[in-house]
N, C-alpha and C positions, 0 to 999 in steps of 0.2 A: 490531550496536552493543551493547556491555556497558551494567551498568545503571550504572556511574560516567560512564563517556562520556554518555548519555543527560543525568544530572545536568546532567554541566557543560553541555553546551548547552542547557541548562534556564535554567542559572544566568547566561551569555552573555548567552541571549536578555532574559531579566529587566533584566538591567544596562542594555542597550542601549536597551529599550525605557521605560525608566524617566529614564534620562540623557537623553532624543528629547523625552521630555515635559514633564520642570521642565528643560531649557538652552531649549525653546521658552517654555517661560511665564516664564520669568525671564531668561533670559538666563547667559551666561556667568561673568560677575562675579558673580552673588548664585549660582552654584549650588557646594556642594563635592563632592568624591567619596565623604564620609562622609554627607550627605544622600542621596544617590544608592544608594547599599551600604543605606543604610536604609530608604528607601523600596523597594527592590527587593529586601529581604528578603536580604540574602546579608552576611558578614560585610567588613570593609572591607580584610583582609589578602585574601579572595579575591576582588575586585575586585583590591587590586592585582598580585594572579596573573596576572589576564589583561589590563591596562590600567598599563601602570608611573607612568603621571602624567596630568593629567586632558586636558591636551592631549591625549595619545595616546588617550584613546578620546571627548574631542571631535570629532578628524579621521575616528574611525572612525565615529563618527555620523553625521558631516554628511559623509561620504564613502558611505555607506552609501544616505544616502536621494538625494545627488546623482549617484549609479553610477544609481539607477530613472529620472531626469529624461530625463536623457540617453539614455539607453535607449529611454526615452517616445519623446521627440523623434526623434531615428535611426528608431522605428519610424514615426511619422507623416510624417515628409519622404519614408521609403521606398515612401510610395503612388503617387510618379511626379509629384504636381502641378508645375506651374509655379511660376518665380521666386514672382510675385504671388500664385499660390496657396497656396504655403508660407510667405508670411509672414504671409496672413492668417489659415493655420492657425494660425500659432507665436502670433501675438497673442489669438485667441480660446484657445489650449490654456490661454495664462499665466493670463487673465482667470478660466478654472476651477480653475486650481491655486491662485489666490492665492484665489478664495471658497471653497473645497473643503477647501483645506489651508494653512491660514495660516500655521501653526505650521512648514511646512519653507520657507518663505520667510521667516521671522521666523528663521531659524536661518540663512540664506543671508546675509540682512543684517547680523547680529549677527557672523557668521562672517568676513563683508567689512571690518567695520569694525575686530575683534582681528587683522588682519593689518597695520594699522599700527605697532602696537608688536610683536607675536609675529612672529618671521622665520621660522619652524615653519611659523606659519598664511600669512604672506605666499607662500611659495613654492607650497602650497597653493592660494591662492585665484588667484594668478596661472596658474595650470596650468589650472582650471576655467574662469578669462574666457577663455585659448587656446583650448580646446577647444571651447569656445561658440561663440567667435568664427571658429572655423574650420568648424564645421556650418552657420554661418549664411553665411559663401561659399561656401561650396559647395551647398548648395540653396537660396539666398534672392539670392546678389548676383552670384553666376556665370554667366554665359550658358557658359562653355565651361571648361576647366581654369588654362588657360595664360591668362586673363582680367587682366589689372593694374588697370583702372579701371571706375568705373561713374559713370555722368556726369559724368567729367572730373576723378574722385575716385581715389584710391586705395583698392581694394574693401577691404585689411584697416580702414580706416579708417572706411568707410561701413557694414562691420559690429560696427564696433566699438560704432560711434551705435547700431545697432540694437540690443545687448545690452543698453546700457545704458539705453538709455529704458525696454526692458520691465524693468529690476530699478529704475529711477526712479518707472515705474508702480506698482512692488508696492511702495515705497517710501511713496509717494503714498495707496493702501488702505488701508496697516499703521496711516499716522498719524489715520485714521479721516476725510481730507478727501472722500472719493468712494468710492460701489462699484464696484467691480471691472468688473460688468455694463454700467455708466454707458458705459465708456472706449468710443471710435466706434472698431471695427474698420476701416471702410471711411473713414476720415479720415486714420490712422495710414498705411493702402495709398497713399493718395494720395499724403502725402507724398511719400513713399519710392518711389512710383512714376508718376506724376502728370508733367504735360508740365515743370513747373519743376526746377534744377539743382539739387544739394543744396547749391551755392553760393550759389542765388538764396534759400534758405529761410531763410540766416543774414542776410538784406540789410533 
């Protein structure tokens, strides 16, 4: 690797890692790319070298640290547990992510919510609930491949619920109502897995 090259992944990594920590402490809206270039020590024409507009290397932020989630996850399902095992890992994994690392779920959130106006970000964030929601049938609500329902549910549906209550959970952390530790792993299993329909839950 020459000593320019070196640089610029020098200067990358800066950027990246500077943009992960004021879009998490502030948010979207209050951050610019000229704050960003300055806190990371790099000038703002070479920021937009490698970042042409702050979308573009918003996505690569929060694509960046959302590429390890998942990755996480993929590896912890791939221990072999059971439905019911797998969700109560996925609940206790979140409950450490969101105390451990607030700041990438404060980005996931913030990231959810600029998808109502951003089409950019909306196509985005819809590609992530898919993929979520398709890890979460296939090791949490599937008994088999070819599966259509779970209690009488439609399983993309019934994983849908399950996505979103653990980002309603980290939801719930962020606005400082409960800690993270608090939430009953084995009430949540219940639910969801417990003698009653997920029809009967909404009654």
């Amino acid at each position: 690797m020459t000593k320019k090259s070196v640089k610029s992944v020098a200067a990358e990594d800066a950027i990246l890692s500077t943009a992960y920590r004021l879009l998490a402490s502030k948010g979207y809206a209050d951050v610019t790319t000229r704050e960003i270039a300055s806190e990371a020590g790099v000038a703002l024409s070479q920021l937009n070298y490698y970042y042409k507009t702050k979308d573009k290397l918003y996505r690569t932020v929060i694509d960046t640290a959302v590429r390890r989630l998942i990755d996480e996850l993929k590896a912890l399902f791939a221990k072999g547990g059971g439905r019911k095992e797998n969700f109560t890992a996925l609940v206790d994994y979140m409950k450490d992510k969101i105390a451990r690392e607030p700041e990438l779920m404060k980005l996931l959130l913030d990231f959810t919510v600029q998808a109502m106006w951003n089409k950019g970000i909306r196509i985005y964030i819809y590609g992530l609930f898919r993929e979520l929601n398709l890890l979460v049938q296939k090791y949490i609500i599937k008994d088999e491949q070819k599966q259509k329902t779970f209690k009488g549910v439609p399983v993309d549906y019934v994983s849908e619920i399950a996505v979103y209550a653990v980002f309603g959970m980290t939801l719930h952390v962020i606005l400082g109502k409960r800690n993270a530790y608090e939430i009953q792993t084995e009430a949540l299993t219940e639910m969801l897995f417990g003698d009653a329909s997920i029809a009967d839950v909404g009654e």
